[in-house]
GUDOVO-86624 format. One record per residue (C-alpha): x, y, z. Coordinates in pm, whole numbers, padded with zeros to 5 digits, always signed. Example, Ala and Ser with C-alpha at 12.3 -4.5 7.8 and 13.67 -1.06 7.14 Angstrom:
2
+01230-00450+00780+01367-00106+00714
//
This chain:
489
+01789+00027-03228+01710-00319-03287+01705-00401-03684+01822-00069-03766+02204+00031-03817+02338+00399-03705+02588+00615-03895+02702+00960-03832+02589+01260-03997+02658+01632-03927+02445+01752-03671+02198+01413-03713+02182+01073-03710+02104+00872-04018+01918+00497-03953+01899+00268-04264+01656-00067-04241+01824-00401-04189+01569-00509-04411+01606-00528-04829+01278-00465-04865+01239-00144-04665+01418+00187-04737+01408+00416-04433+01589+00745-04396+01492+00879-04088+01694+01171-03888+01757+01209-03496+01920+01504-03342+02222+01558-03158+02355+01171-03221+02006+01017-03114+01804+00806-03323+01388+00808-03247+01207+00475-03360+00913+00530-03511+00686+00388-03835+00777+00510-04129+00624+00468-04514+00792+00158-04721+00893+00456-04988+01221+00649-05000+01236+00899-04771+01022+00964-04437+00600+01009-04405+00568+00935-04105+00246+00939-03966+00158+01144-03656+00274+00921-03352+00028+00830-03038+00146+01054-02703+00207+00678-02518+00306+00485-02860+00598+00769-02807+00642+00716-02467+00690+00326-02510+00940+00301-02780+01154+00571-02601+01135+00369-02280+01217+00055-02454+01520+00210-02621+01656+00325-02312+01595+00012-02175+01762-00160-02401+02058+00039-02375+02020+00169-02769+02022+00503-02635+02290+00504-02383+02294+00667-02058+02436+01028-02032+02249+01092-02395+02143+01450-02412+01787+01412-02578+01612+01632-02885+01486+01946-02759+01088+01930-02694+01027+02166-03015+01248+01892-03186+01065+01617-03062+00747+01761-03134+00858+01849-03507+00992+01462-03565+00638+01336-03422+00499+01557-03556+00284+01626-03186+00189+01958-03013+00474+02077-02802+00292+02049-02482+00260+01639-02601+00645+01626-02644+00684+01777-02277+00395+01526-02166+00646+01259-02292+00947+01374-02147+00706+01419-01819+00577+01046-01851+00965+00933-01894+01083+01154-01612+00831+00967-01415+00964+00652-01480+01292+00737-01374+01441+00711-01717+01564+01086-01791+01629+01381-01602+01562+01756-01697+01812+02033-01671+01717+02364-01693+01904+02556-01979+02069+02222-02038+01797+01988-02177+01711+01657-02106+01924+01338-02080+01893+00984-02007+01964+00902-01675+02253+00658-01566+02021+00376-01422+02269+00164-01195+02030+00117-00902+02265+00399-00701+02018+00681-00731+01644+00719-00701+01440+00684-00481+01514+00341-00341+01861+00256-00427+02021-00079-00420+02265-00125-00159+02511-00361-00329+02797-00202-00500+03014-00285-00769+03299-00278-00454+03343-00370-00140+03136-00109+00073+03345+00186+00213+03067+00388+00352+02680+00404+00320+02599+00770+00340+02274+00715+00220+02075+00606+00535+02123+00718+00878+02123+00425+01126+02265+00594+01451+02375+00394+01685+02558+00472+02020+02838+00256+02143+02727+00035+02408+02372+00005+02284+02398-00386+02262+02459-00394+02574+02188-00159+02730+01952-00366+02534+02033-00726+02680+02014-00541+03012+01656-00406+02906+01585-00768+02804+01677-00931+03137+01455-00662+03286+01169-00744+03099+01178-01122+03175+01229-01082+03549+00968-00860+03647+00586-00863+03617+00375-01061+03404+00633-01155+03105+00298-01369+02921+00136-00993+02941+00354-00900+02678+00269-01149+02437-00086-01057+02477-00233-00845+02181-00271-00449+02314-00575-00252+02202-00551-00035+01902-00305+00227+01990-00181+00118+02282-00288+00053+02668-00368+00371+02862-00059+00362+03080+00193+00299+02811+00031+00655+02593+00065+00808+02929+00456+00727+02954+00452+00896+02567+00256+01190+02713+00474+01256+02957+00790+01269+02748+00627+01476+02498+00642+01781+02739+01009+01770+02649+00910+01850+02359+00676+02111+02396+00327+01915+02337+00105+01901+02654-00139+01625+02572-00347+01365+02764-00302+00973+02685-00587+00971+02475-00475+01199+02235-00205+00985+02179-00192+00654+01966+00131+00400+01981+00266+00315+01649+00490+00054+01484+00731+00339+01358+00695+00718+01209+00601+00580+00899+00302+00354+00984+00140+00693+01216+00220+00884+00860+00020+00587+00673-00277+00572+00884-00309+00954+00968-00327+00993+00558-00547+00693+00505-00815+00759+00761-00783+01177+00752-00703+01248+00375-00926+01124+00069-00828+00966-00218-00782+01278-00470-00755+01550-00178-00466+01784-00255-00193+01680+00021+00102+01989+00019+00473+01957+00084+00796+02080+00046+00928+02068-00297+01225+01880-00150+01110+01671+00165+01118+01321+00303+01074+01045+00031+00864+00835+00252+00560+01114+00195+00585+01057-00216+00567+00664-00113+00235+00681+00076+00093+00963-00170+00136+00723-00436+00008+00420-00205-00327+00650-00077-00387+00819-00448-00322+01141-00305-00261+01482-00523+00080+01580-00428+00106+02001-00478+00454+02106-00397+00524+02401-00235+00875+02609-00352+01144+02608-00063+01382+02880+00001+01678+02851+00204+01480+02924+00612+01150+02708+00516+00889+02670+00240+00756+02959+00067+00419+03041+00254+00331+03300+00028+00334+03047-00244+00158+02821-00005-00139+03116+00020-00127+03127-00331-00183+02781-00391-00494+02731-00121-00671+03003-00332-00642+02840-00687-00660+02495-00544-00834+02283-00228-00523+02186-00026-00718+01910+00236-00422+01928+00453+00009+02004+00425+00295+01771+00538+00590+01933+00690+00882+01923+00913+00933+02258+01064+01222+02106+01313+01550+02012+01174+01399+01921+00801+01522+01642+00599+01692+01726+00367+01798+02054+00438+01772+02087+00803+01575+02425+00866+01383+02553+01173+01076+02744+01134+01126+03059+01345+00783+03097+01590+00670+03395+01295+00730+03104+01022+00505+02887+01257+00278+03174+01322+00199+03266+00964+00170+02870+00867-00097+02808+01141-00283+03128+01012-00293+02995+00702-00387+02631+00852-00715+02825+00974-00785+03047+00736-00793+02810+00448-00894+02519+00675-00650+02257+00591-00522+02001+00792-00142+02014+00954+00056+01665+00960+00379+01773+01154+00666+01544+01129+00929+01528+01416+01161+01252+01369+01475+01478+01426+01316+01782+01603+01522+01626+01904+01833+01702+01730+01746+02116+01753+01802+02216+02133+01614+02527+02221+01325+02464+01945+01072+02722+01874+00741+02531+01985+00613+02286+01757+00303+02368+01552+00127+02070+01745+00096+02346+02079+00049+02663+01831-00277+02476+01629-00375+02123+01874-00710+02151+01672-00595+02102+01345-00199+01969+01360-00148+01567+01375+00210+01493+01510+00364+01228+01418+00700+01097+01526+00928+00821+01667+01243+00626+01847+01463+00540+01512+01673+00811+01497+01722+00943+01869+01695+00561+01974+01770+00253+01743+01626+00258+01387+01544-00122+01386+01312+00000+01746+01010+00057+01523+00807+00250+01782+00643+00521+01676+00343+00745+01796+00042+01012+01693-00074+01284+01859-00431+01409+01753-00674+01618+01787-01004+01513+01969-01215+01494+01696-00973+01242+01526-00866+01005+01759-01160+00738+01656-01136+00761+01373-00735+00745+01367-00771+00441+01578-01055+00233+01380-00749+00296+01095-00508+00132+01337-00737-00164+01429-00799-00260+01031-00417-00232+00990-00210-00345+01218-00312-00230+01611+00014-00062+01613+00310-00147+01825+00391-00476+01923+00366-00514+02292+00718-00642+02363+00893-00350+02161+00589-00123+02354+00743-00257+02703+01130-00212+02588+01018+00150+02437+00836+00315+02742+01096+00125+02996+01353+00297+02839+01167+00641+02823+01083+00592+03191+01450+00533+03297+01577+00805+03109+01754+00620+02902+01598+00777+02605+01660+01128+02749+02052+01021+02752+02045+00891+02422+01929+01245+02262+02185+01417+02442+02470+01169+02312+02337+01208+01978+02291+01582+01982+02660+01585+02041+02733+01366+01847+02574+01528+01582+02731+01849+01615+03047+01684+01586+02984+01504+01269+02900+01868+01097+03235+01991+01199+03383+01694+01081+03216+01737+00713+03228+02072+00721+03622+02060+00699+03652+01777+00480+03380+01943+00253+03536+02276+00239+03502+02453-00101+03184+02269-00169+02843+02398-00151+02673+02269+00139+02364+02336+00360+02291+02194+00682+02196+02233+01016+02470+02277+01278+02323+01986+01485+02204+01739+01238+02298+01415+01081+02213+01514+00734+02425+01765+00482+02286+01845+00121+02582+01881-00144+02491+02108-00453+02644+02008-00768+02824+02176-01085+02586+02225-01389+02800+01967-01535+02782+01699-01271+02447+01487-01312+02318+01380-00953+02280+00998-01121+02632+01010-01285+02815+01138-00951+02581+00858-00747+02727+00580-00999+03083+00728-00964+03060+00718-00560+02929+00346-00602+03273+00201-00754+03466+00362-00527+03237+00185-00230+03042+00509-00076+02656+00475-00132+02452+00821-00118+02095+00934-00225+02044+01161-00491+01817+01475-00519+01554+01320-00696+01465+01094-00423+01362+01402-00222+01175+01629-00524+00817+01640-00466+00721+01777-00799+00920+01824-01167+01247+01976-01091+01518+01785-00982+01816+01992-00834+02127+01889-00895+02271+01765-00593+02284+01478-00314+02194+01415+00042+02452+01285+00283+02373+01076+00592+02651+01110+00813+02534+00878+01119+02617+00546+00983+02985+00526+00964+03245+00521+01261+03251+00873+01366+03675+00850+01311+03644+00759+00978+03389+01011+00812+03666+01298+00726+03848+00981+00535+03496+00901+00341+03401+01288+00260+03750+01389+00180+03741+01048-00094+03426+01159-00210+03510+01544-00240+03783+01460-00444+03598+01194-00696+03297+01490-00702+03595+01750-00815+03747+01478-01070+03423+01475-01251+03512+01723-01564+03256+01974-01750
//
């Protein structure tokens, strides 16, 4: 700590004041020192310390790098005794820190401060310590030749029609005739919908913004997968919206927990992806899908229904949009079965929201541009789209088989035809640690914290496998297998 020198003791840590006129002899545990005030006497009286004076000197020290990275912290009871605090204060504290990304909890293990490199979290930076090997942290599919079918699209576009058309604004949501193309290619997907059910988008995540910003209150209770797609806790935060996770187990969320929870608490609505989930690439069987829309109904929440890989599964149960079109907003997009810098996205809703989902859209931002509109629906209208899924379901498949061989050994889940693979970790292997060890050897992946909705973060990582050139991925996960091995207890 700053003005204060450390020496070892057995089984504590001993400070002593820089300053003559100040004795101080105050005790950590297990190596860690704890600022705090203490009397000008010999010996320590401390006073009873504020729950966020705590919080703030803790935070500063780890800041500052006075307690190091990798420290494992005083137990709570320990924490509480030293502060002398109420034990549920101490595990406030440790809460607030967790919060702020500065430790990590590990069941039977205890708590520890987390290796803060900028390689884990939930937005990690992307420059690493060495050149870049890999980036396994963000799928960005794209198919070979795509440069080309876009200059082609381009040419199109200029040569036929009114080209000035396009650089007039669209209404809110889109023209009539451009929702109708979207309409249309939705029965591919099971959703049989008229164009005015459906609103055009600037991307999955702005019809996720404005479908919680005009349909869920500030406060309302919003559920979700324990572990689900970070962009949710983003806009939660962003919309003041009461997060309640809901456990997973390994087919789907728990929806006997999720009864549970709508009769202690008033759940205004649930977020989910039932096809091909991110991060750990379920389906919902149709008596999953069943039993969630009875609850849906019963309790009278809300459905938000997320398919941004659903084309990725191909014989899909149908989605909960045709089970429950009263109650089930579907949101989804063209970055991963198309381009991810294409940010077209769309809604479909039920009658009763569609006003109100598009006044949202007009005091945003009117949704998609009308020259990415154009390229979007030409593209679905010429198939092109169609050929793209099928190119990327197989490719796809054959990145699994390629990381299930190099991964062998390793505990994986994932589904068969997806471009995302979730690596559980040793009890001794910290998700932050293994991130920062992956970064200086050039391979960039997100850890599990990123994805936890509420207080426990597993330990393990989420692999993107679309990004690199399909003949070198074995090379990157056989690297990274062996650095994860090399990590000792």
């Amino acid at each position: 700590m700053p003005g204060y020198s450390v020496s070892p003791g057995f089984g504590r840590t001993e400070a002593t004041s820089r300053d003559p006129g100040r004795s101080i002899n105050c005790h950590g545990y297990n190596g860690v020192v704890l600022p705090h005030s203490c009397a000008t006497d010999s010996g320590c009286r401390m006073r009873p310390s504020s729950y966020k004076a705590v919080v703030h000197e803790l935070a500063a020290a780890i800041r500052s790098g006075a307690i190091q990275a990798g420290t494992r912290l005083p137990t709570h009871r320990a924490l509480a005794r030293e502060r002398r605090i109420a034990l549920a204060t101490a595990t406030r504290v440790y809460a607030e820190l967790a919060a702020l990304g500065l430790v990590v909890g590990e069941p039977g293990r205890g708590t520890f401060v987390r290796v803060r490199s900028g390689y884990d979290g939930l937005e990690p930076s992307r420059a690493l310590p060495v050149p870049r090997v890999a980036d396994l942290s963000f799928n960005q599919p794209l198919a070979p030749g795509q440069g080309d079918r876009l200059r082609q699209a381009l040419r199109t576009m200029a040569a036929s029609g009114d080209a000035e058309a396009l650089l007039r604004q669209h209404p809110p949501g889109g023209h009539r005739h451009d929702r109708a193309v979207v309409a249309t290619y939705l029965l591919g997907r099971g959703i049989d919908t008229v164009p005015y059910n459906v609103l055009l988008t600037s991307g999955t995540q702005q019809a996720l913004d404005i479908v919680l910003h005009t349909l869920v209150r500030p406060g309302d209770v919003l559920a979700v997968d324990a572990l689900s797609y970070p962009g949710i806790k983003l806009l939660a935060s962003a919309h003041d919206l009461d997060l309640a996770p809901v456990p997973v187990t390994t087919t789907g969320p728990d929806l006997d927990a999720l009864d549970q929870l709508c009769r202690t608490r008033p759940v205004h609505a649930i977020y989910t992806i039932p096809t091909v989930h991110n991060p750990l690439g379920w389906v919902l069987d149709r008596e999953q899908r069943d039993r969630l829309v009875a609850l849906a109904r019963s309790h009278n929440f809300l459905i938000i229904e997320d398919g941004t890989y659903a084309f990725l599964e191909p014989s899909p149960p149908p989605p909960l949009q045709a089970l429950a079109p009263e109650r089930t907003c579907y949101v989804a997009g063209l970055s991963k079965n198309v381009a991810p810098g294409l940010r077209f996205g769309f809604a479909v809703l039920p009658d009763h929201h569609v006003e109100a989902v598009t006044s949202g859209l007009r005091t945003a931002a009117w949704g998609a541009p009308g020259i990415v509109t154009a390229l979007a629906t030409g593209w679905i209208t010429d198939g092109t789209v169609t050929r793209l899924e099928e190119e990327r379901r197989r490719d796809a498949a054959a990145r699994q088989d390629i990381a299930r061989a190099a991964l062998v050994g390793l505990d994986i889940t994932a589904h068969p035809v997806s471009y995302i693979v979730w690596l559980g970790l040793e009890p001794h292997q910290r998700p932050d640690h293994v991130a920062t060890v992956l970064a200086g050897k050039g391979i960039l992946v997100s850890t599990a914290d990123a994805f936890a909705t509420g207080p426990h973060r597993p330990r393990a990582l989420r692999l993107a496998l679309a990004t690199p050139p399909r003949d070198e991925l074995g090379a990157v996960l056989r690297s990274l297998k062996d650095a994860v091995e090399a990590i000792p207890p």
